[in-house]
N, C-alpha and C positions, 0 to 999 in steps of 0.2 A: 479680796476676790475669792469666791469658794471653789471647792476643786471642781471638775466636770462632774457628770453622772456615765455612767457604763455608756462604754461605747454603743452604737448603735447597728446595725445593718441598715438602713435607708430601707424599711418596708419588710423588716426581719431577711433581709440578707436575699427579696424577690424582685428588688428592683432594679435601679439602674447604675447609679451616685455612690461612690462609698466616700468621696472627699472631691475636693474643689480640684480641678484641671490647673492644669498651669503649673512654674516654678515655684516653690515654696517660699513665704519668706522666711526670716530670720527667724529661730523658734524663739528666743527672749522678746515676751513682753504680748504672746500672742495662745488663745485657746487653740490647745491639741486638737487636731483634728483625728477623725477615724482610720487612716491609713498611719498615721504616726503609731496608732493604738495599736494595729495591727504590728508595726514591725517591733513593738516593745515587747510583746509576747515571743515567751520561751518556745510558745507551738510553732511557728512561722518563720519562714525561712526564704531568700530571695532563690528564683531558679529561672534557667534562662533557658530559651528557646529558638534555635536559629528557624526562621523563613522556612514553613514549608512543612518545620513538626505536626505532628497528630498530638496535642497533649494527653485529651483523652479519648476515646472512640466510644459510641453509642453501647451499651450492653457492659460496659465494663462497671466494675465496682465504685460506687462513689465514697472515696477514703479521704479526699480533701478538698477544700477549694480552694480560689485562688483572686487574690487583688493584683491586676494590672499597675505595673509602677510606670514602664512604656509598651511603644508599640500597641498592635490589635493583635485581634483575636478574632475568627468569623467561627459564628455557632451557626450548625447544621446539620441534618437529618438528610438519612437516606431512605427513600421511600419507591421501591418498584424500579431502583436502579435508577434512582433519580437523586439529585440534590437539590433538599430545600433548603435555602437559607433563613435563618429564625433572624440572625442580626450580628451585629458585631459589638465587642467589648475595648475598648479602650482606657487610657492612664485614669484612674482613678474609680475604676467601675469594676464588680467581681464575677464571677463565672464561676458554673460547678458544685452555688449552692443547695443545689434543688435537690438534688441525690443525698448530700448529706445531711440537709434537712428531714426529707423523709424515709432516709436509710434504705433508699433503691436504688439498683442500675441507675447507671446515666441512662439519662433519653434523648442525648444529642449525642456531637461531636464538635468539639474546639480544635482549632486548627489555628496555626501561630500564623496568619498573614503578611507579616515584617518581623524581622530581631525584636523578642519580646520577654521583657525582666516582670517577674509575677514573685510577689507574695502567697506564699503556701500556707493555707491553716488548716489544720487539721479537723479531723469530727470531733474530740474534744475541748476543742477551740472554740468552734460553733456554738454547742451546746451549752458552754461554759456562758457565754456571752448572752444566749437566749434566756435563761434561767436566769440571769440579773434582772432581763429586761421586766418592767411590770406586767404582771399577769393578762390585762388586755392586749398588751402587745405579742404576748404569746400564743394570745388566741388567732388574732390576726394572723399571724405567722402561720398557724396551722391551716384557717380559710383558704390566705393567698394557694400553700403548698396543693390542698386538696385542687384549687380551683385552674391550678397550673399546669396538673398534672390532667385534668377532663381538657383542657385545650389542646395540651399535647397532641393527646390522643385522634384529635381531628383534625392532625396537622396531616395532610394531602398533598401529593405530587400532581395535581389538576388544579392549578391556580386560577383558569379560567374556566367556567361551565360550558361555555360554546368556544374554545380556540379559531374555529374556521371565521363565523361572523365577528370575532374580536379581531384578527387580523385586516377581515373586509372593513372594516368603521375607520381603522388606523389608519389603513392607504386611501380610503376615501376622506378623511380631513386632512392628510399629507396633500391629498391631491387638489383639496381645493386649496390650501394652503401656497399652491404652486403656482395655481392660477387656473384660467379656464381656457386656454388658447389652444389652437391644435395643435402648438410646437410645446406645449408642456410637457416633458418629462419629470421623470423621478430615479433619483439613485437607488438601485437595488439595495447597494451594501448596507445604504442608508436607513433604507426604510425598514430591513431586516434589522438594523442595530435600535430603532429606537422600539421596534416590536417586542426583541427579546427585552429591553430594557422596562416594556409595561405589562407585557405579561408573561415574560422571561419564560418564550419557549426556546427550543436547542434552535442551530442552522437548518438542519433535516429533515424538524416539523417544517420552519416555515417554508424550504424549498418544495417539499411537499405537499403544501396549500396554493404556493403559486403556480405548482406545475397541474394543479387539479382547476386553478381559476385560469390558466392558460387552455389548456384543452376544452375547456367549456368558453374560451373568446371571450371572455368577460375581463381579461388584462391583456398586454402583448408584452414580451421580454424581450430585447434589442441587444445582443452581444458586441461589443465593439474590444475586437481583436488587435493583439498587439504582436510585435516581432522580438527577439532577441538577432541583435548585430555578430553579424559573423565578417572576421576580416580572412582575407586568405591570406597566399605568399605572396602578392604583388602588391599588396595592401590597402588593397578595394573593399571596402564592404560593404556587404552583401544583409537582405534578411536573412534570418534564420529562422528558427522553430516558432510557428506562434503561441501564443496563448491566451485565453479571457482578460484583457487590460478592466475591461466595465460592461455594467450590466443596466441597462437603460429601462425605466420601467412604464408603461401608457395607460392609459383607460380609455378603449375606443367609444364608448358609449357611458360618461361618468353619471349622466342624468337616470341612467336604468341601473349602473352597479348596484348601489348595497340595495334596492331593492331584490331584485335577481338573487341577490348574494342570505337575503332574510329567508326566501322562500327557499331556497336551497338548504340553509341552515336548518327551519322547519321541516322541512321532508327527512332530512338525513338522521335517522333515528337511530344509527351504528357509529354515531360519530366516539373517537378513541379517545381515553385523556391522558391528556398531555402534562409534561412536567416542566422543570425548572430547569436543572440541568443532569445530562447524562452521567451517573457516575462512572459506565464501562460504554465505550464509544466503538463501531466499525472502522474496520480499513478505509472507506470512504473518505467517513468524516476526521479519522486522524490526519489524512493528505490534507483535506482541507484545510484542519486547524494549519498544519505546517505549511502550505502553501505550496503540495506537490503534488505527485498523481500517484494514485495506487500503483499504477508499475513501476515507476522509481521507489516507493516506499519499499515495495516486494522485493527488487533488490538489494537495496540496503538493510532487507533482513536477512536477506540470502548472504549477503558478502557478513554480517554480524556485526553491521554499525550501530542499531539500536537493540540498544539492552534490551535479553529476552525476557526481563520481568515485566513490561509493557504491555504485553501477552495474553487473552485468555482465549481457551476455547468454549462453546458452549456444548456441555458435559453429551446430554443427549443428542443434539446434531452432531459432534464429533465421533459418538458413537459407530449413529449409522454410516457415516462416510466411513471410517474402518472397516468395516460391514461389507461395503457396498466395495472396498479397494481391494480388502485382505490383507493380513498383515505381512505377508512378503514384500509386497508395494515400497512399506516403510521400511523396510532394512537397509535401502541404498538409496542415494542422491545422484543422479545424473545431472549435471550439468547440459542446459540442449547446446545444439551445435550451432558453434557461431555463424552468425554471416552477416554481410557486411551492414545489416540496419542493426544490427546489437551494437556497432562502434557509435558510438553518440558523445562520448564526453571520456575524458579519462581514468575515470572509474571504473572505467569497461575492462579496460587494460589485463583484470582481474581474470579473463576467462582469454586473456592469451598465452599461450605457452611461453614458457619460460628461453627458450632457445631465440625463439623469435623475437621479441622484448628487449633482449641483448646483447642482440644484432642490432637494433634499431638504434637504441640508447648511445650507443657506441658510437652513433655517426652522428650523433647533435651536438654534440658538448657540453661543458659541465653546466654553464648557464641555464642552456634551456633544461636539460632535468633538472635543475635546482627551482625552475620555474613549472616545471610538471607536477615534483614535490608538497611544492609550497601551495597550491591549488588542488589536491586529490586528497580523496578522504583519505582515512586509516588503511583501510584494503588495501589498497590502488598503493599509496605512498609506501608502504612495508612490502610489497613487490619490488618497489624500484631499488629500492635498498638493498633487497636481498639479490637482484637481478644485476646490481653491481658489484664490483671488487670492496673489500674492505676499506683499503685504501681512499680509492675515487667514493665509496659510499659516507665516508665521513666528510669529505670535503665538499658534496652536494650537500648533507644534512647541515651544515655551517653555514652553506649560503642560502640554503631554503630559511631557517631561520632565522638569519639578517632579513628577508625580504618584510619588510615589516607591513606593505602597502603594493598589493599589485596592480601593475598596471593591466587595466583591463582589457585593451586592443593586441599590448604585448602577449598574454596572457591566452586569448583567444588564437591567433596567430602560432603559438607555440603548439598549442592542443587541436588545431588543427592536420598539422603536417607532422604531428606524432601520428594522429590517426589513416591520416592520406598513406604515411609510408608503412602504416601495419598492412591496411588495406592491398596495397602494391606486394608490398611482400608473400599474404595469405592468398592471392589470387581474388580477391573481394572489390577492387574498384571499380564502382560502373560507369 
């Protein structure tokens, strides 16, 4: 049998495959493959990547590439503060040669999507490999590059030409999909999730196209409300605070929709374009991802539970709000003054006085603080600590961290009539 010929790149190192998927067999008795070739070389090195690395970012130097041995990799551009996804790289396919082919900046960004082990090859590497290859295959090489780098270039955070009528078409074939009855519905979260999945706008667009097809009567949106259970001290319970359980979605007239919806498209000759995804998002839509409300988010960056590198301001509009404040404004933080709709849950605790706190603490027992503990953020929990003796403070932190599973009725019940008696105490029950 004769030896191999030079390894290859699969399309001079532009495409997809650098070697077969799957477990290797045994190397006796079987033709090297390309990723073997790869780890034989002096240039190439394994480097690893926990979940969530930047390997490389857009604009940086391209000094190497790289073969997936596991795990992915999602390549992507950011475009108008948007992210586009180009694709993802997986075990046996490379990334990152395109820079070091034609000795430019990256024009993406790789990002390690899972624990991910890469073969590094160097520019020397590369070149070394291409220069074996036959002179048409160099030529190739050169085409692909040039013809890679003119698509880049028209790579666009506007995935749709009309977002508004691509929305309208998607809930109008959901909707016949659903049926024609007048008790048809449709799940908001639903039909947002399969939207962004075909023409992967953010949550914000599309609440913002249902809230412009709502005011024009052309959809209805149905909120169906839910409670969070509140036990008291006799241990009754009771609702508690509501919130949006589901979002119900109708077409009171589906036989006029997308027409309605076309001529509306037609007329609207300011429509915005829209991207993939947001790389810098509002306070809105942060609560939303998390599943809370800007005013508890606001807190919890008041109290410094989420890291300030989360963070940005916009340069210019932050300007003028200094502007418009003055900077004596920002030299001090006042805390406002509590009253009794700021007690909501235990974390509030934070904007009680330390006197008052305990006082309180002292009259429940170790239990229930060790049950206040074990349920309150960082804020909240480093009050209680500090609000008790040394002593008693170590022996609540031992049994908060025993509690491995709280019970949620006990749980509620506790954080109720810690509040009840703050309330009693500050003059605050009504």
């Amino acid at each position: 049998m004769t030896a191999a010929g030079p390894p290859s790149l699969n399309s001079a190192g532009l495409g997809r495959s650098v070697s077969a998927t799957g477990p290797r067999p045994p190397t006796r008795g079987r033709m090297p493959q390309d990723i073997d070739r790869f780890e034989d070389e002096a240039d190439s090195a394994v480097r690893t990547f926990p979940k969530g690395t930047v390997i490389f970012r857009e604009g940086q130097a391209s000094d190497v590439a790289y073969v997936v041995k596991k795990g992915r990799v999602s390549i992507y551009r950011v475009v108008g503060n948007k992210r586009v996804r180009l694709g993802e790289r997986g075990p046996g396919e490379m990334f990152g040669e395109m820079g070091v082919v034609t000795a430019e900046p990256r024009a993406s960004t790789a990002e390690a999507v899972e624990y991910v082990e890469a073969l590094a090859c160097d520019k020397r590497l590369i070149q070394t490999m291409l220069l074996k290859s036959p002179r048409p295959v160099q030529l190739l090489a050169g085409y692909l590059a040039e013809r890679v780098q003119a698509l880049a270039a028209q790579v666009t955070d506007r995935p749709s030409g009309d977002p508004f009528l691509a929305v309208c078409r998607i809930v109008h074939l959901a909707w016949q999909a659903a049926g024609r009855g007048d008790k048809a519905e449709l799940d908001y979260a639903e039909v947002s999730r399969t939207i962004k999945d075909i023409i992967l706008l953010s949550q914000i667009e599309i609440d913002a196209i249902f809230e412009r097809l709502k005011k024009l009567h052309l959809v209805s949106v149905t909120e169906v409300k839910g409670h969070f259970p509140r036990t008291n001290l006799l241990g009754k319970t009771k609702p508690g605070p509501s919130f949006i359980k589901d979002r119900r979605l109708r077409l009171p007239d589906p036989e006029k929709f997308l027409a309605v919806a076309k001529n509306l498209s037609r007329d609207d000759a300011n429509a915005k374009a829209v991207g993939v995804d947001l790389e810098f998002c509002d306070l809105a839509d942060f609560s939303r991802e998390a599943g809370g409300t800007p005013e508890v988010i606001l807190k919890k960056i008041g109290y410094g539970e989420i890291p300030e590198k989360l963070f940005f301001f916009h340069k210019s509009a932050a300007r003028e709000f200094i502007e418009s404040m003055g900077q004596e404004y920002f030299k001090q933080a006042r805390r406002p003054r509590l009253t009794a709709a700021d007690l909501e849950s235990v974390d509030d605790i934070v904007a009680v006085d330390a006197a008052t706190l305990e006082e309180i603490l002292s009259t429940m027992g170790f239990h229930k603080v060790a049950v206040l503990a074990a349920m309150a953020g960082e804020a909240a929990r480093d009050k209680i600590y500090k609000t008790l003796s040394k002593k008693i403070a170590g022996i609540v932190r031992e049994e908060a961290a025993a509690m491995a599973a709280l019970d949620e009725g006990e749980a509620a019940a506790v954080e109720q009539e810690l509040l009840d008696r703050i309330k009693a105490a500050k003059g605050l029950a009504s």
